[in-house]
N, CA, C and O of each residue as an XYZ file, in Angstrom:
332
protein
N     -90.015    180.380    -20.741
C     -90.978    180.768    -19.728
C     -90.800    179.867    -18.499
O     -90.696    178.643    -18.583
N     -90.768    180.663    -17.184
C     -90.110    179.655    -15.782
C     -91.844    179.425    -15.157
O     -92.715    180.276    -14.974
N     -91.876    177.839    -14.931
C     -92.998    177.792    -14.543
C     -92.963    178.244    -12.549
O     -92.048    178.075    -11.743
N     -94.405    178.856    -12.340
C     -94.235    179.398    -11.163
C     -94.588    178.478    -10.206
O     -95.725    178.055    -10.419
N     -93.893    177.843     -8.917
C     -94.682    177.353     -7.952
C     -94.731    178.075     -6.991
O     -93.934    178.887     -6.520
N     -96.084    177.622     -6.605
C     -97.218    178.020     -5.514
C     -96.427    177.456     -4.749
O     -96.045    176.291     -4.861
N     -95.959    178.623     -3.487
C     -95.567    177.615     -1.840
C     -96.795    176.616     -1.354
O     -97.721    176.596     -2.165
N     -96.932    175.991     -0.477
C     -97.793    175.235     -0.393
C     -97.793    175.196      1.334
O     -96.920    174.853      2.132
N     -98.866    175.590      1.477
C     -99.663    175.809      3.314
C     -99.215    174.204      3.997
O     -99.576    173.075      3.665
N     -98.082    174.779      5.307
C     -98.033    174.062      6.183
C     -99.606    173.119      6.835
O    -100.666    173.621      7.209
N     -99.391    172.309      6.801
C    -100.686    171.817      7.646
C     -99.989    171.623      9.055
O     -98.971    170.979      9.310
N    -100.822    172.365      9.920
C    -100.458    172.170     11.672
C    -101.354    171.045     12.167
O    -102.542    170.720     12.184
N     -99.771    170.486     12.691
C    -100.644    169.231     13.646
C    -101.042    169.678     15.110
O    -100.655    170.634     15.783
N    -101.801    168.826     15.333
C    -102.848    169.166     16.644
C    -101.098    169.182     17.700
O    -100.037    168.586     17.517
N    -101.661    170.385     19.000
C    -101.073    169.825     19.605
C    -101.574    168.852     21.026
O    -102.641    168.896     21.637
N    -100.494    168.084     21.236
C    -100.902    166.698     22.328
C    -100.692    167.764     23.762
O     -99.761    168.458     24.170
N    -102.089    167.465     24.247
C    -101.761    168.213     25.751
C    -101.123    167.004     26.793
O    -101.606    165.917     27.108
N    -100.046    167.550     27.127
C     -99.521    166.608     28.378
C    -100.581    167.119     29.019
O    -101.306    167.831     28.323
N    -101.003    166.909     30.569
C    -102.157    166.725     31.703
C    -100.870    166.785     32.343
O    -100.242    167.833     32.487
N    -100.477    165.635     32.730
C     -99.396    165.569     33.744
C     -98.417    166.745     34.003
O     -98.503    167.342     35.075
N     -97.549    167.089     33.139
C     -96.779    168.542     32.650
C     -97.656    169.741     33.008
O     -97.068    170.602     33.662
N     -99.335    170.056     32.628
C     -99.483    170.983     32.981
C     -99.999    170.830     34.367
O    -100.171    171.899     34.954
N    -100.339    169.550     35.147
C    -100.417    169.688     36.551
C     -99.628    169.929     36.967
O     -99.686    170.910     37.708
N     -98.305    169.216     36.805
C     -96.746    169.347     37.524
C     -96.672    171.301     37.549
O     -96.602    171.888     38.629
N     -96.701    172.014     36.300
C     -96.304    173.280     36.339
C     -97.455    174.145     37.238
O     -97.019    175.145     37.810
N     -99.147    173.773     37.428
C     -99.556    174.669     38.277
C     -99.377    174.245     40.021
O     -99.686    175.018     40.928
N     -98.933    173.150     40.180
C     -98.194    172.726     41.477
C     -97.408    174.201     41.670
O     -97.743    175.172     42.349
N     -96.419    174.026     40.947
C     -95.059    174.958     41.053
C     -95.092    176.275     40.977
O     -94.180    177.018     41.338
N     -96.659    176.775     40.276
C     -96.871    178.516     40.190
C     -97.540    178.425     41.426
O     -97.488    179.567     41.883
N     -98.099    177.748     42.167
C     -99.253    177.455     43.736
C     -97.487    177.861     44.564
O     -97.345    178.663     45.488
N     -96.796    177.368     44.161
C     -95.718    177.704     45.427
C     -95.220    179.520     45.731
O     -95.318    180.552     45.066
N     -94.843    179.280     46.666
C     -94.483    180.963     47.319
C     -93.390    180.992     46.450
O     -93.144    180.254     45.497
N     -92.495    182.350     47.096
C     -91.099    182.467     46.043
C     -90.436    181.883     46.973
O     -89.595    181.069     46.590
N     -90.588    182.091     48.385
C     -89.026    181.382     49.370
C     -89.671    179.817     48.642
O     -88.708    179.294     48.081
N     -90.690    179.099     48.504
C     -90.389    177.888     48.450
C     -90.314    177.390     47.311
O     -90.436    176.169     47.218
N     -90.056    178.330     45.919
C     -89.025    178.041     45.057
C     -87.682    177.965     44.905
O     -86.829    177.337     44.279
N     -87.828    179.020     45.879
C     -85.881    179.275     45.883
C     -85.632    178.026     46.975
O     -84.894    177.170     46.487
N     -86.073    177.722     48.335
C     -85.638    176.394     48.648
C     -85.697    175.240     48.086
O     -85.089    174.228     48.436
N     -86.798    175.423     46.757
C     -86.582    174.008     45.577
C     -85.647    174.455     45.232
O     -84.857    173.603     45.637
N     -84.854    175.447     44.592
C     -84.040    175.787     43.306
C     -82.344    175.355     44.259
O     -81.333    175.060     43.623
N     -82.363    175.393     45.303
C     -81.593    175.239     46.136
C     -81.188    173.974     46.750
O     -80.024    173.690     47.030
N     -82.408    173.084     46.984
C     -82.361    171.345     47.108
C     -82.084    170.813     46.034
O     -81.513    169.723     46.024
N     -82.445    171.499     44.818
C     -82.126    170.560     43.440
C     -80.061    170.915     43.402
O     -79.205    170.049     43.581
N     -79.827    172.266     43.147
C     -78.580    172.507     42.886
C     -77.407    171.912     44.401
O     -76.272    171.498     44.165
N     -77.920    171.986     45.714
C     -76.726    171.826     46.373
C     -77.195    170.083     46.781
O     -76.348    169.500     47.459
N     -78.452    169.269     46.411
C     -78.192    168.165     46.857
C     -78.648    167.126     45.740
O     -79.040    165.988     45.998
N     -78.526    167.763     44.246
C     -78.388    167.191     42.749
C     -79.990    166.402     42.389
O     -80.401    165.626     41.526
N     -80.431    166.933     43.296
C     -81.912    166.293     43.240
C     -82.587    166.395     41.358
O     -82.494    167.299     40.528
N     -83.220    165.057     41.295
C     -83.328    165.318     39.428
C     -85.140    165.752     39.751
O     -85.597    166.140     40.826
N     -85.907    165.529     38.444
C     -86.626    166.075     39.041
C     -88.066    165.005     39.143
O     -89.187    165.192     39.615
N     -87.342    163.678     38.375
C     -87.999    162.689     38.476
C     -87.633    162.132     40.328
O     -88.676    161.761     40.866
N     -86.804    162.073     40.949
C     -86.952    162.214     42.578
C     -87.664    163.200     43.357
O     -87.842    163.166     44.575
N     -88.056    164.088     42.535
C     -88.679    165.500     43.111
C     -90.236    164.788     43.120
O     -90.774    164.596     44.210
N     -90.839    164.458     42.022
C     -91.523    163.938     41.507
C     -92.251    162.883     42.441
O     -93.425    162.787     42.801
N     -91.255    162.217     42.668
C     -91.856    161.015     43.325
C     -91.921    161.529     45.207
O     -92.792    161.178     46.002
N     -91.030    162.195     45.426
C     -91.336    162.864     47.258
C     -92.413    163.400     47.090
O     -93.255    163.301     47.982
N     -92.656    164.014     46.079
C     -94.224    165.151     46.330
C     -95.342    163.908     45.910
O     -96.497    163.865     46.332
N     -94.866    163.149     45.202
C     -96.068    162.239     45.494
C     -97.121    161.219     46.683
O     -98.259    160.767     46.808
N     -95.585    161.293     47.473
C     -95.341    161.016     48.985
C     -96.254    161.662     49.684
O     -96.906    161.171     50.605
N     -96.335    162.809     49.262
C     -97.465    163.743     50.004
C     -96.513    164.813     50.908
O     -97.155    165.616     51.585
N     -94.812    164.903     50.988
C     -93.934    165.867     51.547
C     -93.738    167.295     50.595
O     -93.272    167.359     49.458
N     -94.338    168.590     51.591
C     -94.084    169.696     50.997
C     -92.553    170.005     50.514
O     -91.697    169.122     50.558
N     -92.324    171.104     50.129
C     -91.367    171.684     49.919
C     -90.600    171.573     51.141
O     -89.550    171.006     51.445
N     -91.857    172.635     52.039
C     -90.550    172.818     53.396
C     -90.593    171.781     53.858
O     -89.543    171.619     54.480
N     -91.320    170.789     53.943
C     -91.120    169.653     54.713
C     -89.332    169.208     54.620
O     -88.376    169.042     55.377
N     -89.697    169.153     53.035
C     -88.362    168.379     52.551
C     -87.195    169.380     52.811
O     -86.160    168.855     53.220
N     -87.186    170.710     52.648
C     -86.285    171.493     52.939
C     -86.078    171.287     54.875
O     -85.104    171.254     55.627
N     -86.561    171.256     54.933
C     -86.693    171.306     56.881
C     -85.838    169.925     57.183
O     -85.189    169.738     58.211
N     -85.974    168.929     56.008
C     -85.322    167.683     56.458
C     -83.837    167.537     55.890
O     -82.947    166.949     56.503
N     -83.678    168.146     54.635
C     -82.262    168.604     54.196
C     -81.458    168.901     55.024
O     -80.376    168.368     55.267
N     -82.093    170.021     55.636
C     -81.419    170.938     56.880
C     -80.471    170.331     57.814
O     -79.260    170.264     58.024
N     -81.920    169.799     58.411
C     -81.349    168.875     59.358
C     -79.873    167.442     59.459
O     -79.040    167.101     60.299
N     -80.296    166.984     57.982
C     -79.105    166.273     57.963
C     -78.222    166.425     57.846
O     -77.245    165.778     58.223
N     -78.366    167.955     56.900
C     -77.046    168.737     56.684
C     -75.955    169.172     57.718
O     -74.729    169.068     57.760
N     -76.848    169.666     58.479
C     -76.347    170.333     59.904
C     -75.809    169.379     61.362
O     -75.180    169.695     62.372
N     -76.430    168.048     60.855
C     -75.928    167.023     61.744
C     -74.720    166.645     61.310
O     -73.705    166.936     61.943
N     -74.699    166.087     60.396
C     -73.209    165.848     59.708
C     -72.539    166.567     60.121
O     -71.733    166.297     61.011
N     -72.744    168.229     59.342
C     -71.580    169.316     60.034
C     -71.197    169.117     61.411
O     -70.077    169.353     61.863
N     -72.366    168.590     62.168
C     -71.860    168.789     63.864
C     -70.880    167.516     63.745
O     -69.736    167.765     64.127
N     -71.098    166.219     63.297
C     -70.608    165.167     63.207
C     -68.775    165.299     62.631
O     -67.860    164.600     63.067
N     -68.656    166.373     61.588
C     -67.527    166.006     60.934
C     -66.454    167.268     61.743
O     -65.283    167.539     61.477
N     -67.472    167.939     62.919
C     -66.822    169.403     63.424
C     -65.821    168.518     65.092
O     -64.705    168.777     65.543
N     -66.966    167.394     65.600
C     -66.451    166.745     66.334
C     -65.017    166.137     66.454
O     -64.725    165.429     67.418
């Protein structure tokens, strides 16, 4: 005779609310779509992580701010390296 075992009930642990994580993410749903795609665009063409992201917006600089200032350096250089 095979004795039967009973599976035995997962116990779920609580989960830990980050605060920070879910402020950081309703920051980022508050943004328009152009000023995601100019985040998604400062991170990929100027390697931005997102702990530097992190700390400019703490600065108190928008998106476009910071995109408006990308720009600019970007485009100076170009004039600089066209010279």
């Amino acid at each position: 005779m095979e004795a039967i075992i009973e599976p035995q009930e997962e116990t779920k642990l609580a989960e830990v609310v980050n605060f920070y994580q879910r402020k950081k993410e309703k920051e980022i749903n508050k943004l328009t779509s152009e000023q995601k795609f100019k985040l998604l665009v400062m991170q990929v063409m100027c390697n931005i992580s997102e702990e530097d992201l992190e700390g400019i917006f703490e600065r108190g600089l928008s998106v476009d701010q910071l995109f408006t200032g990308v720009a600019n350096r970007y485009f100076k250089n170009e004039k600089a390296i066209r010279q």
